[in-house]
N, C-alpha and C positions, 0 to 999 in steps of 0.2 A: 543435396545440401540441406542439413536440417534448418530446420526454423523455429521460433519460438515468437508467441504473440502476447506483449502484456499489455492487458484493459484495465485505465482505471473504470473504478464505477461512474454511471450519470451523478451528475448532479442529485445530492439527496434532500431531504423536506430541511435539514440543518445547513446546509452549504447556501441554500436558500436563503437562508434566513440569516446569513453569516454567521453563525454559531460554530466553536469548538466541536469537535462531534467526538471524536477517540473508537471508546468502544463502547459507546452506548448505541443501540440498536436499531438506525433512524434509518427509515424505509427512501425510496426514491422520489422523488417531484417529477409531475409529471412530465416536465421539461428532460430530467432525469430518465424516464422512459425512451420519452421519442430518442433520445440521445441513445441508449442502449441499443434500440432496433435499427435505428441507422447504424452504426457498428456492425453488426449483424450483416444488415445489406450488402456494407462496404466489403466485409469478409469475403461474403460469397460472391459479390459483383469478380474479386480481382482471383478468385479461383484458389481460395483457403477452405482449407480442410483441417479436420483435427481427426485423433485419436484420443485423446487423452483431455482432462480437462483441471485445472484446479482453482481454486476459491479459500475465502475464508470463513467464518463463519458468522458473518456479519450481514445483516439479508440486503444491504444496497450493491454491494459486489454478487453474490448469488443472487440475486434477480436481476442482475444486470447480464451476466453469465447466459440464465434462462433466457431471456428476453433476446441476444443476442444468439444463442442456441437456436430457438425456435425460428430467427430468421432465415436462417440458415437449412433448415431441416434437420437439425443434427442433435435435437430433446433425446435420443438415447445414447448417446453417447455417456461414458463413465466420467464420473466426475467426485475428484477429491477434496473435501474442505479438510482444514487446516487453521490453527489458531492463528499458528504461525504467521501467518497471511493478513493477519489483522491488521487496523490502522495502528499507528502509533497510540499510547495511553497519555491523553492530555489530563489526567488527575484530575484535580480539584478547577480547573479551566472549562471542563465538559462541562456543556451546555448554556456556558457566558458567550457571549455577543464580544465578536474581536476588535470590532471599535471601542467600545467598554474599558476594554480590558487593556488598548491604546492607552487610551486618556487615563487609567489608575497607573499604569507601569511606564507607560512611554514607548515611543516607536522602536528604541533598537532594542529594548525587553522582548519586545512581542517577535519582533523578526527573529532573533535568538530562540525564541522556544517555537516558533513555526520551520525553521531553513537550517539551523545552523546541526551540526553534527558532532563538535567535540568543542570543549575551552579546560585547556589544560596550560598551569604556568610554564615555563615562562612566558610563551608566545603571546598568552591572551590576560599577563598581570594586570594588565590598564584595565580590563574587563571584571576583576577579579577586586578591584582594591572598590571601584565604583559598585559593587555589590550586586551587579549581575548573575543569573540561576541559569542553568545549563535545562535542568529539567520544570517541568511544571510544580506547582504545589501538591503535595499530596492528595489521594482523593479520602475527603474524609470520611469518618467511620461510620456518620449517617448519615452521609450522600445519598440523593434518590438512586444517582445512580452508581452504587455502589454491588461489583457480581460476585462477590466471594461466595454463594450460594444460588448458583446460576446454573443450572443443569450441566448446560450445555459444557460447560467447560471439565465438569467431573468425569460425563463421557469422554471428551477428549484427554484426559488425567492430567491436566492442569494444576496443578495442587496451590501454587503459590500466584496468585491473580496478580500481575504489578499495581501497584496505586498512583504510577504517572512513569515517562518515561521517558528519555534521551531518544533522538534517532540516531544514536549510536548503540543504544539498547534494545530499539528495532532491530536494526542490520545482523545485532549477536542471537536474535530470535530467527530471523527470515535465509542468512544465507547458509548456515548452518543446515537448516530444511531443503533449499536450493542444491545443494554440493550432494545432502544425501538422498534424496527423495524424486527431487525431480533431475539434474542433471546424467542418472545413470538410465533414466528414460531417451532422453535426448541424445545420449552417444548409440543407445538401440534404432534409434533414426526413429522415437514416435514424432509424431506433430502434437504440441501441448501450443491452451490458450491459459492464461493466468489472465484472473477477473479477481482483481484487488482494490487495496485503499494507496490511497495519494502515497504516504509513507513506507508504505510493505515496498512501494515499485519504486521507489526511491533508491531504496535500500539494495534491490537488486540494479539495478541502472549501474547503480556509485560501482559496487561490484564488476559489474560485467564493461563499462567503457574505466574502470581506475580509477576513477573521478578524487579525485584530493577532498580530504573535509574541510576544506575550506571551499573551493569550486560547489560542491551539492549543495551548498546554500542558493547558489543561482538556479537549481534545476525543479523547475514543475513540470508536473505530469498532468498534463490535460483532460478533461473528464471526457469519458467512453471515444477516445480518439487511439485504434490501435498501432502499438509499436510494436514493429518488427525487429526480431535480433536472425542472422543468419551467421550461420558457425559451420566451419569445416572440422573434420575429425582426422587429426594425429596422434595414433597412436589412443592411447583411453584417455586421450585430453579435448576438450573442449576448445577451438580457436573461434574468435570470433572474426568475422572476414566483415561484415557491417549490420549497419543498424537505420529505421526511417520509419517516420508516419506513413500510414495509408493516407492516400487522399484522396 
């Protein structure tokens, strides 16, 4: 029965600090560590194995990934980073303080651009007339952190950086990569771990259990606590038969 394991990352030095993080480049807190390597533990205590590895290119999920690897003894294993995989792009939000940003916008402003997935009329006009935003503010043009000149993303041929983002703009990044990249591995029966951000794993969850966009507003993914998907093979389809934390 194949399996698939997705990590969020520990806790990072931004999550800490309750700050917006997106995709600026904010390493782990130490607390963040220990989190990683117990995952890690937890892997290899319940008798998980990989072949395959993926990430994104954000170093609190890749060192979370590593750190989790090395519990395990499994530092050589292949491992794919992917943009793709990246947090959500909080714009012009990255790196404000989400109480902050409470008290200038208001509580259901903020829940909206942290949970919500789509606000389209007519369903959501009350939403719509009270001048509520679906996505962040843009990031501006000389934000510090601003990466339209950022190596890393040329390598990966990224041409058009977003400057904030819907997690419904996530999902059109992440499951797209899922369906082609990684799902034709898992019907080959590998063992794959995804070591992501809160929103990339979102994105596949809503995917993989259907989740309605209005429902994914209730769903967090807890830091460096692994969830398992298990899936039977019909045919070149994917089924999934269940889903649960390790504990």
């Amino acid at each position: 029965m194949p399996k698939v394991v997705l990590l969020r990352h520990g806790e990072s030095l931004w999550n800490k600090k309750n700050l917006f993080t997106g995709w600026v480049d904010v390493d782990l807190s130490p607390r963040g560590i220990r989190q990683a390597k117990q995952a890690g533990r937890l892997l290899k205590r319940r008798g998980f194995t990989f072949d395959l590895a993926y990430t994104s290119v954000l170093k609190r999920a890749i060192r979370t990934l590593w750190l989790a690897l090395d519990e395990m003894d499994l530092m050589w294993l292949p491992i794919i980073n992917a943009w793709q995989l990246n947090e959500r792009h909080y714009g012009d939000l990255q790196g404000l303080n989400k109480i902050a940003v409470s008290k200038q916008f208001g509580d259901e402003q903020l829940h909206l651009w942290r949970r919500s997935f789509s606000l389209r009329p007519p369903n959501h006009a009350h939403l719509w007339r009270r001048k509520f935003h679906l996505k962040p503010p843009e990031l501006a043009e000389d934000s510090l952190h601003n990466l339209y000149h950022d190596r890393r993303y040329r390598l990966f041929g990224l041409k058009n950086i977003p400057r904030t983002e819907s997690l419904a703009d996530t999902y059109k990044r992440t499951i797209p990569f899922w369906r082609k990249q990684i799902e034709p591995k898992i019907l080959k029966k590998q063992k794959i771990i995804i070591s992501a951000s809160g929103n990339s794993l979102r994105s596949i969850v809503k995917y993989l259990d259907n989740i309605s966009d209005k429902k994914i507003a209730d769903i967090e993914i807890p830091y460096a606590k692994p969830l398992v998907y298990e899936f039977k093979i019909k045919g070149k389809k994917l089924i999934k038969t269940s889903s649960y934390y390790l504990k």
